[in-house]
C-alpha positions in Angstrom: -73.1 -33.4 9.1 -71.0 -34.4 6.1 -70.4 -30.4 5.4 -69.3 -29.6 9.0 -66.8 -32.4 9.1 -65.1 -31.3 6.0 -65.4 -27.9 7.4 -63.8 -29.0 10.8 -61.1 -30.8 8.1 -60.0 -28.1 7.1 -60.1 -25.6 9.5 -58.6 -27.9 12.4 -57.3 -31.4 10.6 -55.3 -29.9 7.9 -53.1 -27.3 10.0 -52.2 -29.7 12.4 -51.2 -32.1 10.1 -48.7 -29.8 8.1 -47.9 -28.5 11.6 -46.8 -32.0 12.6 -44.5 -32.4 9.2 -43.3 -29.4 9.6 -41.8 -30.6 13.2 -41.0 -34.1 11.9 -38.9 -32.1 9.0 -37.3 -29.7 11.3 -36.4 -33.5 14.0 -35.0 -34.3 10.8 -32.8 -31.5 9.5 -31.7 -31.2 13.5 -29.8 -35.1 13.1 -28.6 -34.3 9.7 -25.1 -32.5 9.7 -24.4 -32.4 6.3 -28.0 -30.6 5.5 -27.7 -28.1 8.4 -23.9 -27.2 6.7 -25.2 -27.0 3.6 -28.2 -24.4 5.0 -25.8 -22.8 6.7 -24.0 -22.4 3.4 -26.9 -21.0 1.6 -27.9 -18.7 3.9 -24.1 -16.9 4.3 -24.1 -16.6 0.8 -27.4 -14.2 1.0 -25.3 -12.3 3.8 -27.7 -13.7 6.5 -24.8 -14.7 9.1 -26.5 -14.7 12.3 -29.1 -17.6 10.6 -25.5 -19.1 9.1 -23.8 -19.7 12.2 -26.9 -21.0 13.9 -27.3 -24.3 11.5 -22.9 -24.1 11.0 -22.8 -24.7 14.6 -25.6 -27.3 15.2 -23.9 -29.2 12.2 -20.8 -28.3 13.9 -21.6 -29.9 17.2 -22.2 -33.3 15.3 -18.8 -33.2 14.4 -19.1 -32.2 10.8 -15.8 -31.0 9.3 -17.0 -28.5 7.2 -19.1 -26.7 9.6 -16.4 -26.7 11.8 -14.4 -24.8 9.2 -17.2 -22.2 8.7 -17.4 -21.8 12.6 -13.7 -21.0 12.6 -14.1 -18.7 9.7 -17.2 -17.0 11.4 -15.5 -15.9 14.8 -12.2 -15.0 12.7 -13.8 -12.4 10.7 -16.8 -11.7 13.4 -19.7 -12.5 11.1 -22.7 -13.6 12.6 -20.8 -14.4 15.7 -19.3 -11.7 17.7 -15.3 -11.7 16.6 -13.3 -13.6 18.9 -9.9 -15.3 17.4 -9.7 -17.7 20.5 -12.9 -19.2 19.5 -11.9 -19.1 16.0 -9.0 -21.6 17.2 -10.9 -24.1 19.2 -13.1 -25.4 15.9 -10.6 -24.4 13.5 -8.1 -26.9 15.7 -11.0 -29.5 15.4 -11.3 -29.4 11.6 -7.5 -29.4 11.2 -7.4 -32.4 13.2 -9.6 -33.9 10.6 -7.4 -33.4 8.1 -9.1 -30.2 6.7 -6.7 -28.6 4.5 -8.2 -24.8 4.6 -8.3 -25.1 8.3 -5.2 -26.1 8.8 -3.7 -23.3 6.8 -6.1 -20.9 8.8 -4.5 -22.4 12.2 -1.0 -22.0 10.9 -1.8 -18.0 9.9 -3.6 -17.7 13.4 0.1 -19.2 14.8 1.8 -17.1 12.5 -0.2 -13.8 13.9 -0.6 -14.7 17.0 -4.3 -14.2 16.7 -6.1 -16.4 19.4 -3.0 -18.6 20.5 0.7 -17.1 21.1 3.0 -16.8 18.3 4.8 -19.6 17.2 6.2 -19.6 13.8 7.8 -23.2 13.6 4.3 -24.3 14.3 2.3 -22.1 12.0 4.7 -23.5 8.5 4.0 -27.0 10.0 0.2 -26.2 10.0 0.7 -24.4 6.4 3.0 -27.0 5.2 -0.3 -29.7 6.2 -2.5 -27.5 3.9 0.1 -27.2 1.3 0.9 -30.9 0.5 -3.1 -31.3 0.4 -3.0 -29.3 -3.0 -4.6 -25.9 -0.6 -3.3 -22.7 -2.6 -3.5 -20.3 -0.6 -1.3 -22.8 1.4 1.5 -22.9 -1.1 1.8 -19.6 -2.1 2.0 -18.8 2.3 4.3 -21.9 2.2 6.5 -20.3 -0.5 6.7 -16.8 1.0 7.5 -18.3 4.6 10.7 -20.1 2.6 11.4 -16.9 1.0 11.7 -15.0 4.5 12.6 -18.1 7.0 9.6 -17.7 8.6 9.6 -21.5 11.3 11.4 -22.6 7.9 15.2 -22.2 6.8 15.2 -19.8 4.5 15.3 -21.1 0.9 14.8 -19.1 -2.7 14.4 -22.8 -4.0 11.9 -24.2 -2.1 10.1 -20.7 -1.8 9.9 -20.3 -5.6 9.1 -24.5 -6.1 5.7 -23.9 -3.8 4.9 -20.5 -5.4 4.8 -22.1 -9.0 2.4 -25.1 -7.6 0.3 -22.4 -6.7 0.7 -20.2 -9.5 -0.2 -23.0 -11.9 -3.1 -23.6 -10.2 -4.4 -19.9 -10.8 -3.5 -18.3 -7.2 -3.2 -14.5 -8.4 -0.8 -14.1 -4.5 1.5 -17.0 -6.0 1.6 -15.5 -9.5 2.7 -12.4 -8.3 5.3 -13.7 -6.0 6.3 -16.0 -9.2 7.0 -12.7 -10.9 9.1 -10.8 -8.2 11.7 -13.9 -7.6 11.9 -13.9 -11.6 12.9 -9.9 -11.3 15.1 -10.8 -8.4 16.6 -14.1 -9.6 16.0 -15.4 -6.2 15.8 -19.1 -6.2 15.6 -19.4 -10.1 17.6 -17.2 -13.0 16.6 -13.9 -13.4 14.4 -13.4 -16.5 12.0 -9.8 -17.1 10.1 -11.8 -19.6 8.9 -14.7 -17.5 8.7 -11.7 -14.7 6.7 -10.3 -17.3 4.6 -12.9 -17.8 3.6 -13.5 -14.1 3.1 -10.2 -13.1 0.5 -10.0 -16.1 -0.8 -13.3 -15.3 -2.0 -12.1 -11.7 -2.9 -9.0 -13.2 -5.8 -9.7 -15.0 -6.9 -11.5 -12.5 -7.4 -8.5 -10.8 -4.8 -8.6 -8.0 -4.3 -4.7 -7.6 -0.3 -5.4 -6.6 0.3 -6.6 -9.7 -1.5 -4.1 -11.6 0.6 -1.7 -10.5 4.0 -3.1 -10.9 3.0 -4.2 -14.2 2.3 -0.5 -14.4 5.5 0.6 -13.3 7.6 -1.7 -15.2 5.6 0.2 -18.9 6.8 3.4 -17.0 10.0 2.6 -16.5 10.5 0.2 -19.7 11.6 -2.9 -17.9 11.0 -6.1 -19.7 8.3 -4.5 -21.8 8.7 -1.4 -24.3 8.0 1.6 -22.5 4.6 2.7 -23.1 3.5 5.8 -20.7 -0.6 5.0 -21.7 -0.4 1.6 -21.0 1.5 2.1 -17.9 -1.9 4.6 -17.0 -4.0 1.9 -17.8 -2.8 -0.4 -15.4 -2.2 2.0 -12.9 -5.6 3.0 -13.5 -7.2 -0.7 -12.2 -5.4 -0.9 -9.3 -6.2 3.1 -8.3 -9.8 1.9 -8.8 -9.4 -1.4 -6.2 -8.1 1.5 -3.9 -4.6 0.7 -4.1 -2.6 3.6 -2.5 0.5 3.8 -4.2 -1.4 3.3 -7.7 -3.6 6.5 -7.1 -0.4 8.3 -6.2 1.6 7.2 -9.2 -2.0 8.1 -11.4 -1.9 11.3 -9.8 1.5 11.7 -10.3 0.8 10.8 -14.1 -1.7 13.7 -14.4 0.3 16.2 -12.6 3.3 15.7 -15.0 1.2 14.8 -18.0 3.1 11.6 -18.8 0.7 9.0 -20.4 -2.7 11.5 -20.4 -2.8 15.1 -20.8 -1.9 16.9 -17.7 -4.4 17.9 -15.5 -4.2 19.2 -11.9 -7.6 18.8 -10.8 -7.5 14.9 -11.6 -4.6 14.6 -10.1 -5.5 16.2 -7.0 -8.5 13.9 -7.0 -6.2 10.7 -7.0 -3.9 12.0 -4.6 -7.2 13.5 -2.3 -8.4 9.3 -2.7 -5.1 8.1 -1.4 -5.4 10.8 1.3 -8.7 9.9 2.2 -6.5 6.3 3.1 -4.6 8.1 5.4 -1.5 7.0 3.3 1.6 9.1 4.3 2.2 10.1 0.6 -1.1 11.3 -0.5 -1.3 13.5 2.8 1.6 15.0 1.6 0.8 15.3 -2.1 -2.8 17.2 -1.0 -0.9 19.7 1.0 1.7 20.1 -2.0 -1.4 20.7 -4.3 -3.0 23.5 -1.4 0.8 25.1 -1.4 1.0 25.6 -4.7 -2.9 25.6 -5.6 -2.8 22.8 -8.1 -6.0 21.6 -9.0 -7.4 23.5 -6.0 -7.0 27.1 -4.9 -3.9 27.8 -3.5 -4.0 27.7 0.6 -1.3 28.2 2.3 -3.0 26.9 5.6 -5.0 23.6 4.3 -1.5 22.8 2.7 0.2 23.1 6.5 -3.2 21.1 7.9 -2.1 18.5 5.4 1.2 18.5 5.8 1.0 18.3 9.9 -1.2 14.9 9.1 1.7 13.6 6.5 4.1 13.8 9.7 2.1 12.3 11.8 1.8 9.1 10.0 5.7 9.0 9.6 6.2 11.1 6.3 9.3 13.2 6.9 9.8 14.5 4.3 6.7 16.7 5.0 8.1 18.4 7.3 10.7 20.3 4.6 7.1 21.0 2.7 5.8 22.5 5.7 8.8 24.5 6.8 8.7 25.6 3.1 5.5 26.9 3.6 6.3 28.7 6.1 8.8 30.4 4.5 6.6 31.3 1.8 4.5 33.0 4.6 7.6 35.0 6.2 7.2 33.3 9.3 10.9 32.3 9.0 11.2 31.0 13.2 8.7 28.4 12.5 10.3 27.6 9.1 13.8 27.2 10.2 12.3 25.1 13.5 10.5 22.7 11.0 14.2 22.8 8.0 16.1 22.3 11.4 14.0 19.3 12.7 14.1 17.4 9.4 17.6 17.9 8.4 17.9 15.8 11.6 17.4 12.6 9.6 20.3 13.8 7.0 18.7 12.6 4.1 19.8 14.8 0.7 16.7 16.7 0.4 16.4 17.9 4.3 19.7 18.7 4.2 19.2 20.6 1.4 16.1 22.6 1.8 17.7 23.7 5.0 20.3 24.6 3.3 18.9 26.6 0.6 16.8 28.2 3.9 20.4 29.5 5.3 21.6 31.0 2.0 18.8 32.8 1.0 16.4 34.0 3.2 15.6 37.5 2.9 15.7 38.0 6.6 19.1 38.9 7.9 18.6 37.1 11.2 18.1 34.0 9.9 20.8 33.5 7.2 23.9 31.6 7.9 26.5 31.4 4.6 29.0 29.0 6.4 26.3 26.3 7.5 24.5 26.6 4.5 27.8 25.6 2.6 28.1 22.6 5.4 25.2 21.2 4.8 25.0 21.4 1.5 28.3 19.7 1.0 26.7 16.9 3.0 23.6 17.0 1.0 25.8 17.1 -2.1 28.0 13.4 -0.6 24.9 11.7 0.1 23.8 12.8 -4.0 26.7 13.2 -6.1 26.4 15.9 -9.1 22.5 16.5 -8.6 22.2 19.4 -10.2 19.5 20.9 -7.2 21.7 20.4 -4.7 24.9 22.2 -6.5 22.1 25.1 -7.4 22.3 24.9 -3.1 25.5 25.3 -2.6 26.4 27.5 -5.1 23.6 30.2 -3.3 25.7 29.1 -0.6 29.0 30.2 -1.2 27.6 33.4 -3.0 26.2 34.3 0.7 29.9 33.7 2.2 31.3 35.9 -0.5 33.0 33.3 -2.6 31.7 34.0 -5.7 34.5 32.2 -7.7 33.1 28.8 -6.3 29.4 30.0 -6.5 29.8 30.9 -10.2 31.8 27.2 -11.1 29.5 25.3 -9.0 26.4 27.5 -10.8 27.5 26.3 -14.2 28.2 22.5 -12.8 24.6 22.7 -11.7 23.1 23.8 -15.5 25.6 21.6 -17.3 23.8 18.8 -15.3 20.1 19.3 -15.5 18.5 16.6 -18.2 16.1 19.7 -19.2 17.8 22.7 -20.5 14.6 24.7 -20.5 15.0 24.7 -17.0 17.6 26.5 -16.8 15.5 29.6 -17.3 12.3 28.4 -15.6 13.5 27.3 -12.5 16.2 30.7 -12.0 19.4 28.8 -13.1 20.7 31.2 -15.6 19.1 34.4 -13.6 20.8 33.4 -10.1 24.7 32.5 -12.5 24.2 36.1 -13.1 23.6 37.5 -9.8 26.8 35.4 -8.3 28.5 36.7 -11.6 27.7 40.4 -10.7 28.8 39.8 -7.1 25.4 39.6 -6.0 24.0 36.9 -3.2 20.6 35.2 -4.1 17.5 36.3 -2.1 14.2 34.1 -2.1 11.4 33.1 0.0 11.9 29.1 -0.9 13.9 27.1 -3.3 12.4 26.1 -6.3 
């Protein structure tokens, strides 16, 4: 008898008394607000959002700050919750009223986007400035940029650059960087490359890819550091690895010239392909550049023009002389001078220009026109004074009107200016001075 009850113990007792603690714990956790956040917190850090937001909001329900904070910062981004920015105001709102600094600077950005409640960018600094004066950093360095724009504040370099050092001291890589800009700009404070310097390297390292490439660009160009090419790489190189556009163009760029790391096409397409890939404006352009003049990749006259078309697209103009260029290079001169005609519409140098050079030169008698060439190459030559490409331009162009005086002074103007005399061979300088100096026009598919 003795054996069946221990039997019926454990088979029957047992389980239903862990069952019945397991409820009495689970009565418990459900009245406890600060345990259900702090679940909630431990499971969003394994990535389990769904479980997250079910404890964040039970917790958040009870009035508990924090949770109220997560449940704002769950429908924001749309984790575990579906995404809805309305939602994402009603508990941030309650947490802000509670004095909850990173709310309140989430409410003022949700003002400042409009996301969830109208725009209103008075309202969204007042928010900010809340989360600010609580010691918040993210708050300052948004604090410090709104002064620097006016954004619902009067503009103010002094104020801007006062919160973006309170954040900066505090480590906020946003704030550092900002630091470092008004220091190159002497807005708010006196201009000084070594403290600009100093900032730009301080939110560098801390992995802030912005940074990492201006700090990159200022070893290029020697400002406020010595020049070194290989550092410049470097630095370039971490922020082209945090998939920073304009760094994996500039790293590209670096390859392609061989400045800082031995030239090499096929890496360079690569960077350029990555920034591409991004669908920045640049990058399209660069991979169609590479197709049209198969660098790093074989040469492809039609993936260049597929690239180029996407490069307009997004907004890139000056594609649009690359693709006309390419069409020129096929002989299908209508299209080219329809795409030279279209962009020297925006009567920037370079469109001008290649349009231009286009009228002067091409082989196709139908097509060229001496006296507009010489027109627009004058205008080309006002908007960049003594550029020795653009006098190459107009001298072709005067040779095609017959004034061969002016094409042959304006020929030499153009080699006396070039910072590379080995170009003047290389790119035709010399070999077209002749030509004008024999009487002879110039005749080529493109310019070079």
């Amino acid at each position: 008898m003795k054996q069946k009850n221990v039997i019926l113990w454990l088979f029957v007792g047992f389980p239903l008394i862990c069952i019945a603690v397991f409820l009495i714990f689970v009565a418990y956790l459900t009245t406890r607000p600060k345990i259900q956040t702090t679940l909630g917190q431990q499971l969003y850090k394994k990535g389990n959002y769904t479980a997250a937001a079910w404890w964040f909001e039970k917790a958040a329900k009870h009035d508990n700050v924090s949770a109220q904070a997560w449940m704002g910062h769950l429908f924001y981004h749309g984790r575990g919750v579906p995404k809805n920015y309305e939602q994402a105001v009603k508990w941030l709102n309650k947490a802000a009223y509670q004095q909850n600094a990173w709310s309140q600077n989430m409410l003022g950005w949700c003002y400042y986007k409009g996301r969830g409640v109208p725009t209103n960018k008075v309202l969204a600094a007042e928010w900010v400035l809340a989360a600010a004066e609580k010691g918040q950093t993210e708050a300052q360095a948004q604090l410090g940029y709104f002064y620097n724009k006016g954004i619902g504040v009067e503009q103010n370099y002094t104020n801007s650059v006062s919160w973006y050092r309170k954040a900066a001291d505090q480590g906020n890589a946003k704030a550092q960087a900002c630091l470092g800009y008004a220091y190159s700009k002497g807005q708010g404070l006196e201009q000084n490359y070594t403290n600009m310097v100093f900032w730009y390297r301080k939110a560098a390292e801390q992995g802030l890819a912005s940074s990492q490439f201006a700090l990159g660009a200022l070893y290029a160009s020697g400002s406020g550091v010595e020049k070194n090419l290989a550092t410049a790489v470097e630095w370039y190189r971490q922020a082209a690895e945090q998939n920073f556009a304009l760094a994996q163009i500039r790293l590209g760029k670096c390859y392609a010239k061989g400045e800082g790391v031995p030239k090499d096409f096929e890496k360079a397409y690569d960077w350029f392909r990555k920034a591409a890939d991004q669908n920045d404006p640049e990058g399209l352009s660069l991979v169609g550049l590479s197709y049209a003049f198969g660098r790093g990749v074989p040469k492809d006259s039609a993936e260049a023009i597929v690239w180029y078309e996407k490069a307009i697209h997004q907004g890139y103009t000056r594609a649009a002389t690359y693709l006309a260029r390419c069409y020129n290079d096929s002989q299908n001169y209508a299209e080219a001078e329809s795409w030279y005609e279209k962009e020297a519409e925006e009567n920037d140098a370079a469109s001008l220009n290649g349009y231009a050079w286009f009228l002067a030169t091409c082989p196709d008698d139908n097509y060229r026109n001496g006296k507009k060439a010489v027109e627009l190459a004058q205008k080309a030559l006002d908007l960049r004074p003594e550029n020795p490409a653009t006098l190459d331009t107009l001298a072709a162009a005067y040779a095609e009107t017959g004034q061969f005086d002016f094409a042959v002074e304006t020929q030499k103007k153009a080699i006396e200016r070039l910072k590379d005399p080995a170009k003047e061979k290389q790119d035709g300088y010399l070999s077209r001075l002749q030509s004008y100096e024999n009487k002879n026009p110039w005749r080529e598919t493109s310019a070079d």
